[in-house]
N, C-alpha and C positions, 0 to 999 in steps of 0.2 A: 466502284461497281461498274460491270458495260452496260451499255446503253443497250437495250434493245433486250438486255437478258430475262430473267424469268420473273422479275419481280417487276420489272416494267410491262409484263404478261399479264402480270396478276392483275395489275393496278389498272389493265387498261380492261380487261372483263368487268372487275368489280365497277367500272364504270357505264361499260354495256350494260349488267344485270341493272344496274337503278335506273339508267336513262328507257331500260325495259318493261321496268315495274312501271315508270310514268308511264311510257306510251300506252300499255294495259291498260293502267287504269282511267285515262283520259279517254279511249277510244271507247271503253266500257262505258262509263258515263251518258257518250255522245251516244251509241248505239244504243245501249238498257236501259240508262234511268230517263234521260232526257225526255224520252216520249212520252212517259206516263204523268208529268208535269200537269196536262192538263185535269187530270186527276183526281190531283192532289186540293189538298184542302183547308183549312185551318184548325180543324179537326183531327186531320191526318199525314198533315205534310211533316212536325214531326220526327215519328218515330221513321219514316221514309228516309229520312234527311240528316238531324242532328247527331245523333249518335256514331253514322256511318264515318260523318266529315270530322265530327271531335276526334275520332280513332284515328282516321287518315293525318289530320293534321298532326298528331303528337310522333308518327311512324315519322311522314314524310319531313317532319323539320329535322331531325337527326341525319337523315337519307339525304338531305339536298346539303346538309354541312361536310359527309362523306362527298358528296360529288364535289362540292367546290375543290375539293384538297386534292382527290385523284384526279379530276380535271386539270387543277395546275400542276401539280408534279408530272402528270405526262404533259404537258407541255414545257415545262422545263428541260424532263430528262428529252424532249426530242427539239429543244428550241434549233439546232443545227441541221435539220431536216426538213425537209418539204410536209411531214406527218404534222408538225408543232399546231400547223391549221385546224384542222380538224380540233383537238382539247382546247383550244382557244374558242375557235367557233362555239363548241358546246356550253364553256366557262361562260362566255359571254351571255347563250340562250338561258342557264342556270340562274345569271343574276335579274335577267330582265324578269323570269317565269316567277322569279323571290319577289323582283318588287311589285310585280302583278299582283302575286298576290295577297301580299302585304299593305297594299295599299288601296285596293278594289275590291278585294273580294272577300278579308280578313271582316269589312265593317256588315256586309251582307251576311257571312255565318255566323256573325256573333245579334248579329238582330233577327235572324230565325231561333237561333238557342236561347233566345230572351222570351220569345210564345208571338206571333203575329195573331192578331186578333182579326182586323179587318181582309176579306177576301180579294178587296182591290190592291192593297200594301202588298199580301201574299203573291198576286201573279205578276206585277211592279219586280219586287224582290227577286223571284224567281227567273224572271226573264233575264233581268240584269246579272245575277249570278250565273245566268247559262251561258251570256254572250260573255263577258267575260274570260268562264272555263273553254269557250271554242276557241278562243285565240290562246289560253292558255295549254289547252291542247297540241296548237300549230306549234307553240314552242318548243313544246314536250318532245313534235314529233322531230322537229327539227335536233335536235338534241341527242337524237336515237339514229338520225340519218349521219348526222357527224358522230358522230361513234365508230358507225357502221360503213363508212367510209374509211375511216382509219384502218380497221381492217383488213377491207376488200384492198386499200393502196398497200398494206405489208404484204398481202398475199399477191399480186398482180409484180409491187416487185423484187418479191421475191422470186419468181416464178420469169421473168424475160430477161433475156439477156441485156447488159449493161446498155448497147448500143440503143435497143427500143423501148429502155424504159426513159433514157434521154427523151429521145422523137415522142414519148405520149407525156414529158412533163413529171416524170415520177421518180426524178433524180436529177440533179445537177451534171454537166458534162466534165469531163475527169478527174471528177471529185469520188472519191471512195466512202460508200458511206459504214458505220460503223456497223450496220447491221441489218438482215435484208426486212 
């Protein structure tokens, strides 16, 4: 199969749409729910909370095992390219964002889906799951920027001629690449 052809298209969208969906919903979070935190209660924190995150997390584990695989297949199929960065970079922000949150943030929603009883445990809980999701966010966004890089360099050079994609870095010098 060439390189650069329609299914290495496909494979690199389907990795823009998830690395999308995260960004969405991380920025969503940060911007909607975050604020009402103070709010929230042990009364009410809850239905706020648990249901939304048990949903997300059964979506998002099958979604981040899609990214790992189209993350590395596009960096395989372009390992002889100056693009291979980018699906690395991402790959790499994929596994950090996993073990984030597998290992920081996985013990916090399972100890709200257990019932917090004390009001101090609750804002304790709550603060540490937020700080947490804001750097998990910065991953996310990172993750969407290399994507979105990958991109903007197929189209940048695809679009200049050979000599000035050299001079900006976006090609090897008389190397022919397999595809713009």
């Amino acid at each position: 199969m060439k390189r650069g052809g329609t299914l290495d298209l496909v494979n690199a969208c389907l990795l823009f749409l998830c690395t999308s969906m995260y960004l969405g919903t991380g920025w969503s979070l940060i911007l909607f729910s975050f604020p009402i935190a103070p709010q929230l209660t042990v009364n009410n924190y809850y239905l706020q909370f648990v249901p939304q995150v048990q949903a997300a997390t059964r979506f998002f584990t099958y979604m981040t095992a899609v990214m790992l695989l189209s993350s590395g297949v596009l960096a395989w199929r372009e390992r002889k390219t100056a693009l291979r960065w980018y699906p690395l970079g991402a790959l790499v922000a994929v596994v950090v964002a996993t073990l984030l949150t597998r290992i920081y943030i996985f013990p916090y929603n399972d100890e709200m889906a257990a019932g917090i009883t004390s009001p101090e445990r609750l804002t304790e809980v709550l603060g540490a799951w937020m700080r947490m999701n804001r750097i998990r966010v910065g991953l996310w966004t990172v993750q969407w920027l290399l994507t979105l890089g990958y991109f903007v360099h197929r189209v940048l050079r695809a679009e200049l001629p050979a000599r000035e994609r050299w001079r900006m870095g976006l090609s090897a010098p008389g190397r022919r690449e397999a595809h713009a």
